[in-house]
Chimera marker file (.cmm) of the C-alpha trace (Angstrom):
<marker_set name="trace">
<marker id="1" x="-150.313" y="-161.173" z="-15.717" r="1" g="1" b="0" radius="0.5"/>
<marker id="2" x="-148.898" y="-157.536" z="-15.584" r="1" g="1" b="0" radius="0.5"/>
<marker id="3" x="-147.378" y="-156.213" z="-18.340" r="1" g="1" b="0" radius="0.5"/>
<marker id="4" x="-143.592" y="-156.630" z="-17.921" r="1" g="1" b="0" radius="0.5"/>
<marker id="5" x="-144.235" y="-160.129" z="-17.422" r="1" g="1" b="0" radius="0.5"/>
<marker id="6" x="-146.292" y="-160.568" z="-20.883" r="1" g="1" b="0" radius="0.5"/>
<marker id="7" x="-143.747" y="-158.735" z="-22.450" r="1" g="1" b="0" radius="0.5"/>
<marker id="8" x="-141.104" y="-161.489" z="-21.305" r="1" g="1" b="0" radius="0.5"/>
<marker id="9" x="-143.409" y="-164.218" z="-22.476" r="1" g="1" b="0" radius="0.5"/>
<marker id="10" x="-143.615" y="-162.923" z="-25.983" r="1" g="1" b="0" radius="0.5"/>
<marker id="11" x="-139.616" y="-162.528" z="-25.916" r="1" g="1" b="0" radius="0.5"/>
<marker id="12" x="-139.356" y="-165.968" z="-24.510" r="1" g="1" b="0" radius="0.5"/>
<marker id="13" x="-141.676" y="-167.425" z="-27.468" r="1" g="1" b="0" radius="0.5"/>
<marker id="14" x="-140.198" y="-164.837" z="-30.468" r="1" g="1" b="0" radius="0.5"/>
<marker id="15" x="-136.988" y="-164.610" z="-29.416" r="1" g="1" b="0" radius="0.5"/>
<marker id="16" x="-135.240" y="-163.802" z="-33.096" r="1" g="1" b="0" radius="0.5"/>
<marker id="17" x="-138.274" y="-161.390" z="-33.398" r="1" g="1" b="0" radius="0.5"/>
<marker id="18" x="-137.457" y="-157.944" z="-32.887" r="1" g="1" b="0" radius="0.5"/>
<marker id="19" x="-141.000" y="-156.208" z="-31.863" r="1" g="1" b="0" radius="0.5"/>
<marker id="20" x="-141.334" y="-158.374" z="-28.365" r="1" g="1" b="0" radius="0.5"/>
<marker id="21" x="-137.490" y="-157.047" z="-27.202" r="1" g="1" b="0" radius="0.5"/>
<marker id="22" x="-137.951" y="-153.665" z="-28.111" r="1" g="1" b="0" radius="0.5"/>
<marker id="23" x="-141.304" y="-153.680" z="-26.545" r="1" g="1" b="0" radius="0.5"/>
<marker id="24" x="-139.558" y="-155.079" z="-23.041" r="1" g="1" b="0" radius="0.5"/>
<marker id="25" x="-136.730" y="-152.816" z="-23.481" r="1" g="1" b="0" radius="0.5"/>
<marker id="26" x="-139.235" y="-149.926" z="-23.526" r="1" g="1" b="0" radius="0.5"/>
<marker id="27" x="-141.380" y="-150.941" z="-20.662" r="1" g="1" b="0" radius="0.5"/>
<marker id="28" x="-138.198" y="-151.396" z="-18.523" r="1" g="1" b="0" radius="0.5"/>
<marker id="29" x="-137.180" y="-148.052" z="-19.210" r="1" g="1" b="0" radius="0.5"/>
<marker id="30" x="-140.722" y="-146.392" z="-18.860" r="1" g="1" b="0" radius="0.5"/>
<marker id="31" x="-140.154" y="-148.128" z="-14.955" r="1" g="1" b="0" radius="0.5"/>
<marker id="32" x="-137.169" y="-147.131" z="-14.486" r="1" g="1" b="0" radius="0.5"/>
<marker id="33" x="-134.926" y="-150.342" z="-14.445" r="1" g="1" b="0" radius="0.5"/>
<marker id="34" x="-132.661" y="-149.009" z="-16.773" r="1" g="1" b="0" radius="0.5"/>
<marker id="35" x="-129.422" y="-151.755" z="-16.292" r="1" g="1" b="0" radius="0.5"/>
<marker id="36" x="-131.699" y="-154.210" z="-17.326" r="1" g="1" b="0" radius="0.5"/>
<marker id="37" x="-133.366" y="-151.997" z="-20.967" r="1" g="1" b="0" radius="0.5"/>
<marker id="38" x="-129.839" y="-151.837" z="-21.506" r="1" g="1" b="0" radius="0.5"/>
<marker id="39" x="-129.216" y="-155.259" z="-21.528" r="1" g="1" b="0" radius="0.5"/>
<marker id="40" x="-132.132" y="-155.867" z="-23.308" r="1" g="1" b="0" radius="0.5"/>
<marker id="41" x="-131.214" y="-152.915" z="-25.746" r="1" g="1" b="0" radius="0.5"/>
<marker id="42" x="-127.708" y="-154.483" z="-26.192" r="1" g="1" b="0" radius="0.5"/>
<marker id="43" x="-129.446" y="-158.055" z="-27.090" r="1" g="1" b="0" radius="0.5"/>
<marker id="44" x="-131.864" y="-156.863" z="-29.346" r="1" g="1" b="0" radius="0.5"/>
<marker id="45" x="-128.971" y="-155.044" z="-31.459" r="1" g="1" b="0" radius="0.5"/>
<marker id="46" x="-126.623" y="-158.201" z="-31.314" r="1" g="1" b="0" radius="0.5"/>
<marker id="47" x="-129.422" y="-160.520" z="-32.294" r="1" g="1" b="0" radius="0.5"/>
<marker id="48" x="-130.899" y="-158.010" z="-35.497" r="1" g="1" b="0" radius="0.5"/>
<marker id="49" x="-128.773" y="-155.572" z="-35.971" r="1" g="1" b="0" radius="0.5"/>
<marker id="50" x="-130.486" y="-153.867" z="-38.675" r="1" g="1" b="0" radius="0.5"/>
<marker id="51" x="-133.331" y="-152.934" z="-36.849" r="1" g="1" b="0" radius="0.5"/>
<marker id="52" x="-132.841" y="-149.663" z="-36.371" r="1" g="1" b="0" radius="0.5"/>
<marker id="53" x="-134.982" y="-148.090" z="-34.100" r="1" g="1" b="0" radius="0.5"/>
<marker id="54" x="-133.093" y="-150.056" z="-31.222" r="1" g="1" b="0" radius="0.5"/>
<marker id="55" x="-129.878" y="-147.707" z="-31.732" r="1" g="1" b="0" radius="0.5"/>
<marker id="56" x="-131.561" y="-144.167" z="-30.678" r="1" g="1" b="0" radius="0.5"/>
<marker id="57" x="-133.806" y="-145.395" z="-27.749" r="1" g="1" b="0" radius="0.5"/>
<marker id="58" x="-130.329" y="-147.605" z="-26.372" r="1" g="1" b="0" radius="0.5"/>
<marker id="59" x="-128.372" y="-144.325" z="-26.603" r="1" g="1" b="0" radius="0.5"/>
<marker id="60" x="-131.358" y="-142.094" z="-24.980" r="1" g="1" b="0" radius="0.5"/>
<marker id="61" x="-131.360" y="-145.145" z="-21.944" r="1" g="1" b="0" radius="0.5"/>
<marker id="62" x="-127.565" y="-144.919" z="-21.749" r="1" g="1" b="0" radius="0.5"/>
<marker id="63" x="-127.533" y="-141.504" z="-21.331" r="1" g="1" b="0" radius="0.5"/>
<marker id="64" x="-129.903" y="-141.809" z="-18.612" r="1" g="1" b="0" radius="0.5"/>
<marker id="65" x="-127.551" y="-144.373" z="-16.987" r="1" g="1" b="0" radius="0.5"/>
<marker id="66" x="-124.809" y="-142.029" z="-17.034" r="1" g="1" b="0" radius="0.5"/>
<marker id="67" x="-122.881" y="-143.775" z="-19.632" r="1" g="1" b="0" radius="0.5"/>
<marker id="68" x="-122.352" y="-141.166" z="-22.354" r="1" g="1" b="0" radius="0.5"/>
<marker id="69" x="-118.902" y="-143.099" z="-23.855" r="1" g="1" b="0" radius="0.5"/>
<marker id="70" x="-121.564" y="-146.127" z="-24.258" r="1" g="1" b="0" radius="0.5"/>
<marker id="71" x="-124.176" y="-143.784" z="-25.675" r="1" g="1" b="0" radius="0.5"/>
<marker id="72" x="-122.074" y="-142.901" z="-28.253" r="1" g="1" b="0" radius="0.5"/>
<marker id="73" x="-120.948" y="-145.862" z="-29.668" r="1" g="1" b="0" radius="0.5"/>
<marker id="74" x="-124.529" y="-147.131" z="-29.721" r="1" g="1" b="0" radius="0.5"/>
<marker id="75" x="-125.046" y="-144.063" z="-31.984" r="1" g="1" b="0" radius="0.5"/>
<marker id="76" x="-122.734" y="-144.585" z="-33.938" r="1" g="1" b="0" radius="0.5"/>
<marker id="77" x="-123.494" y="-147.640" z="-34.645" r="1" g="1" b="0" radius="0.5"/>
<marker id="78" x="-127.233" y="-146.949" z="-35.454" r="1" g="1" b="0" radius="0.5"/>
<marker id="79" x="-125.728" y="-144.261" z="-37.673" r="1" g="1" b="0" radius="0.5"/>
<marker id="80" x="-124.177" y="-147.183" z="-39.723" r="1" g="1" b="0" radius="0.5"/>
<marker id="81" x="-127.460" y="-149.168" z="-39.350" r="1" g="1" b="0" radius="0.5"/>
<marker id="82" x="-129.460" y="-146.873" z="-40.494" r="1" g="1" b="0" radius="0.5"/>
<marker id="83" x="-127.135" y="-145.256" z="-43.355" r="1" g="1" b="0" radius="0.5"/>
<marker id="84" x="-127.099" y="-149.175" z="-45.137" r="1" g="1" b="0" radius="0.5"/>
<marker id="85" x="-130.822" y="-149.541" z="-44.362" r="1" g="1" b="0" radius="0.5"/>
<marker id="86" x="-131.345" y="-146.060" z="-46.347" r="1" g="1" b="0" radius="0.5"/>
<marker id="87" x="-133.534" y="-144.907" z="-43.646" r="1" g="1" b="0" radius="0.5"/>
<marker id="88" x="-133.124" y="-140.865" z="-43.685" r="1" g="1" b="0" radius="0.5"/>
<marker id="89" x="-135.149" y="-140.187" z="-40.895" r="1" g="1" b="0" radius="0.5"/>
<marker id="90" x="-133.466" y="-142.411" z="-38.236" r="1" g="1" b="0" radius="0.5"/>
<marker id="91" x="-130.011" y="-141.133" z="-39.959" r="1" g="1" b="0" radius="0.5"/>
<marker id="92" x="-131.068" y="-137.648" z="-38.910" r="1" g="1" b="0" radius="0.5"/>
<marker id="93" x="-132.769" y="-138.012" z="-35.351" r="1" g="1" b="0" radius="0.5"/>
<marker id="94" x="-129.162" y="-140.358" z="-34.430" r="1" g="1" b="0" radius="0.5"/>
<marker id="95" x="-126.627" y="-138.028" z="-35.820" r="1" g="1" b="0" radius="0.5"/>
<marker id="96" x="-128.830" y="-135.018" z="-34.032" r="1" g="1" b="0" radius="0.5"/>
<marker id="97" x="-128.617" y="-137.252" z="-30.543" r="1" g="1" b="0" radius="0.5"/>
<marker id="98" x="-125.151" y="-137.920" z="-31.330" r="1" g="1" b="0" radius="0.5"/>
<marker id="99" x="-123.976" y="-134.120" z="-32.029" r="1" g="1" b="0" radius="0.5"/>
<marker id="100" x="-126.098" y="-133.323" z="-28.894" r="1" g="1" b="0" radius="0.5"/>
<marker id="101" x="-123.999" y="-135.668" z="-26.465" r="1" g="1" b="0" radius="0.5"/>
<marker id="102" x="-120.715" y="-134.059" z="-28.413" r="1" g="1" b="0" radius="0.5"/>
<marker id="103" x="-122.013" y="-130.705" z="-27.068" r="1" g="1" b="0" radius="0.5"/>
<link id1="1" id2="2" r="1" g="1" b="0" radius="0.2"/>
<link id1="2" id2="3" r="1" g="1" b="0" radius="0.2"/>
<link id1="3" id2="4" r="1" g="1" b="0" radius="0.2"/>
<link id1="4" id2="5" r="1" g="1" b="0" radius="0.2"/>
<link id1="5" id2="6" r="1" g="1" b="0" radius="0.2"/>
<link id1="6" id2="7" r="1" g="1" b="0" radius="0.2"/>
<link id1="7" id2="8" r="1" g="1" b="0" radius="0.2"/>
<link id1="8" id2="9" r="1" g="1" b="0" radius="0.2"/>
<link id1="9" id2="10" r="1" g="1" b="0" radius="0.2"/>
<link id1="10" id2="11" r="1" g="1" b="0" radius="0.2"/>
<link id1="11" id2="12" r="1" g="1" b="0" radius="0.2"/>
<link id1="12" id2="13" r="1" g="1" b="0" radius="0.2"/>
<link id1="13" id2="14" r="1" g="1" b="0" radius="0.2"/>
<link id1="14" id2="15" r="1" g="1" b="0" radius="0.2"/>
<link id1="15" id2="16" r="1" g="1" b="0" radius="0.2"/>
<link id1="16" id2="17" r="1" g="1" b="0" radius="0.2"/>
<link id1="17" id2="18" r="1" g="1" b="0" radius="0.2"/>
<link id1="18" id2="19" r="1" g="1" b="0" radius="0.2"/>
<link id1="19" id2="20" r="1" g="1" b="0" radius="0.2"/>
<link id1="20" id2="21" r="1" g="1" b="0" radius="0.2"/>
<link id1="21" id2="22" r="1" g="1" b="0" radius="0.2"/>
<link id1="22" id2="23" r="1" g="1" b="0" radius="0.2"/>
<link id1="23" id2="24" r="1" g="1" b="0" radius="0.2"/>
<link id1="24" id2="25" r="1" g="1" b="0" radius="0.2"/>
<link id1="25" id2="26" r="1" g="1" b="0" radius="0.2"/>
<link id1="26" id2="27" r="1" g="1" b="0" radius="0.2"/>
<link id1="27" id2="28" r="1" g="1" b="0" radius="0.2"/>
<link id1="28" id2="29" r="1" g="1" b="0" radius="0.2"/>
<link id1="29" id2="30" r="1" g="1" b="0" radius="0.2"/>
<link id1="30" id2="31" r="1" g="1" b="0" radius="0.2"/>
<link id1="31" id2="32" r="1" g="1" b="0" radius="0.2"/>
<link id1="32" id2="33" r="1" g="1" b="0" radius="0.2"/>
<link id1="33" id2="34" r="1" g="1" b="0" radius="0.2"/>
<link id1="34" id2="35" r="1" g="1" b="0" radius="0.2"/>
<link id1="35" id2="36" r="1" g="1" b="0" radius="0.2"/>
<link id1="36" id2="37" r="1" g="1" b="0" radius="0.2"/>
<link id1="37" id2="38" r="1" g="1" b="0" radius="0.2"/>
<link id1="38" id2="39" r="1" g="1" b="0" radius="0.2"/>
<link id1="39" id2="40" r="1" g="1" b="0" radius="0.2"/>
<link id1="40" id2="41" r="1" g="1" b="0" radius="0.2"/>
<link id1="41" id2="42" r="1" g="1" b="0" radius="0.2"/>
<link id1="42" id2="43" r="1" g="1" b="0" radius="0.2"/>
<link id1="43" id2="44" r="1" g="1" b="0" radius="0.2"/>
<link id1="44" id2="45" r="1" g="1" b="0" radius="0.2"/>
<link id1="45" id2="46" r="1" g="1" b="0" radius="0.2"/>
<link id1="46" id2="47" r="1" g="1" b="0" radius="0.2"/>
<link id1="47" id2="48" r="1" g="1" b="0" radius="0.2"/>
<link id1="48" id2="49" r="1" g="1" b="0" radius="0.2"/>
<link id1="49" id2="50" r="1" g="1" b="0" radius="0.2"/>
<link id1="50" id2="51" r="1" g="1" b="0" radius="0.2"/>
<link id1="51" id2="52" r="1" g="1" b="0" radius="0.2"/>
<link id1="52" id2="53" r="1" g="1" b="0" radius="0.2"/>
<link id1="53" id2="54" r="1" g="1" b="0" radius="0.2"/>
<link id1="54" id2="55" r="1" g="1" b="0" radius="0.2"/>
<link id1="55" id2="56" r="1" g="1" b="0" radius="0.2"/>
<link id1="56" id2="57" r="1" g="1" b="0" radius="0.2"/>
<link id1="57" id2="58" r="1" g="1" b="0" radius="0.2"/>
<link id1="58" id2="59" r="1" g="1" b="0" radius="0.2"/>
<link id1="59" id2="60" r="1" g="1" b="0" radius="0.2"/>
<link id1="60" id2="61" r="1" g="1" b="0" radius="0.2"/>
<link id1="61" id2="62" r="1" g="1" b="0" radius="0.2"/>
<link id1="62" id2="63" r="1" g="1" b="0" radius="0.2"/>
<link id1="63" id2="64" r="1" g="1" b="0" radius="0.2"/>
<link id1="64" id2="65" r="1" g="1" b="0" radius="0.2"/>
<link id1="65" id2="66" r="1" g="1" b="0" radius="0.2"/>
<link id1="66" id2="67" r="1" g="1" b="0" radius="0.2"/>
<link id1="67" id2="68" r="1" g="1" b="0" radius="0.2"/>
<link id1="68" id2="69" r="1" g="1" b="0" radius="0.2"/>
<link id1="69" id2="70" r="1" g="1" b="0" radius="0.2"/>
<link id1="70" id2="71" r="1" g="1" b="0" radius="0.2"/>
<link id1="71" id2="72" r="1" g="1" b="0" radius="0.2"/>
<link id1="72" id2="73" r="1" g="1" b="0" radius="0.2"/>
<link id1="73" id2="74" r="1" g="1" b="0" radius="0.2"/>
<link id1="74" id2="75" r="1" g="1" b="0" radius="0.2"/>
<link id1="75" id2="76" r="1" g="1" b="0" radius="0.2"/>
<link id1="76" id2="77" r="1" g="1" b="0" radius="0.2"/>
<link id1="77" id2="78" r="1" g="1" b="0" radius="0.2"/>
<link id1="78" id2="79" r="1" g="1" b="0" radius="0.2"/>
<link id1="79" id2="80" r="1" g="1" b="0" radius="0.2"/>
<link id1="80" id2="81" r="1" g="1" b="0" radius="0.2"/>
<link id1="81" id2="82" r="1" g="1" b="0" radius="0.2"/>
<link id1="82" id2="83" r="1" g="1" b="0" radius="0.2"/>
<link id1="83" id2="84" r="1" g="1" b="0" radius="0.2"/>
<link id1="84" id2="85" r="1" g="1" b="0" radius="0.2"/>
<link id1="85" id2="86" r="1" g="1" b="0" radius="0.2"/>
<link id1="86" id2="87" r="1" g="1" b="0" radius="0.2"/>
<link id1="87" id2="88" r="1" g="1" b="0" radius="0.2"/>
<link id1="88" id2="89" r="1" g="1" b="0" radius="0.2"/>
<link id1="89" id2="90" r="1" g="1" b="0" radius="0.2"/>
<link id1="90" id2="91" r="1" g="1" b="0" radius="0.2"/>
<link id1="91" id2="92" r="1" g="1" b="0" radius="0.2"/>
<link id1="92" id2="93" r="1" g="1" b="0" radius="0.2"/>
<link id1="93" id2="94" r="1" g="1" b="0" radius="0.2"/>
<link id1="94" id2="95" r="1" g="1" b="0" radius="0.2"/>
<link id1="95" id2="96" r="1" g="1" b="0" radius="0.2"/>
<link id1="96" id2="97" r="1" g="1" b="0" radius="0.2"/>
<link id1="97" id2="98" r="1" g="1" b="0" radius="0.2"/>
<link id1="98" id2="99" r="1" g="1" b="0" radius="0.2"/>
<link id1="99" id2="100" r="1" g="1" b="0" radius="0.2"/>
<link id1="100" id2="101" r="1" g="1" b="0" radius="0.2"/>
<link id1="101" id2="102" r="1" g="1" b="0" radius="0.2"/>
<link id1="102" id2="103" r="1" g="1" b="0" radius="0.2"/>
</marker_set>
């Protein structure tokens, strides 16, 4: 079983779990499918919002899509995600990724 495929399984048997998903979202991206680590991406953050690594890496994938309006709303909201989750770091590396895309 290759990876990508593994990675499905777990998300198939954890699906409320939010390693597995960001774990497929990743790989997709690392291959280049990015329309579907977007979709996973978008899941992930409708199913647990408040995990907030999900917000940066969805913006960095959307960007690489071309969708820059989408990018930024993803950032902002992992800005709000990570703001009531009191995470500083994340809060920093979004609103950096976010001011970058502003030019």
């Amino acid at each position: 079983m290759d990876r990508l495929a593994m990675l499905r399984q777990f998300v198939a048997q954890k699906p409320g779990e939010a390693f597995p998903r960001y774990g497929l979202a990743m790989e997709l991206k690392r291959r280049g499918q990015l329309a579907e680590a977007i979709v996973e991406f978008r899941e992930l953050i409708a199913k647990i919002p408040e995990y907030v690594p999900a917000y940066l890496m969805a913006g960095n994938t959307l960007v690489e899509a071309g969708d820059r309006d989408g990018a930024l709303q993803v950032l902002d909201q992992g800005v709000q995600a990570a703001r009531a989750a009191g995470d500083a770091h994340a809060l920093g590396e979004l609103e950096s990724a976010r001011a970058a895309l502003e030019g």
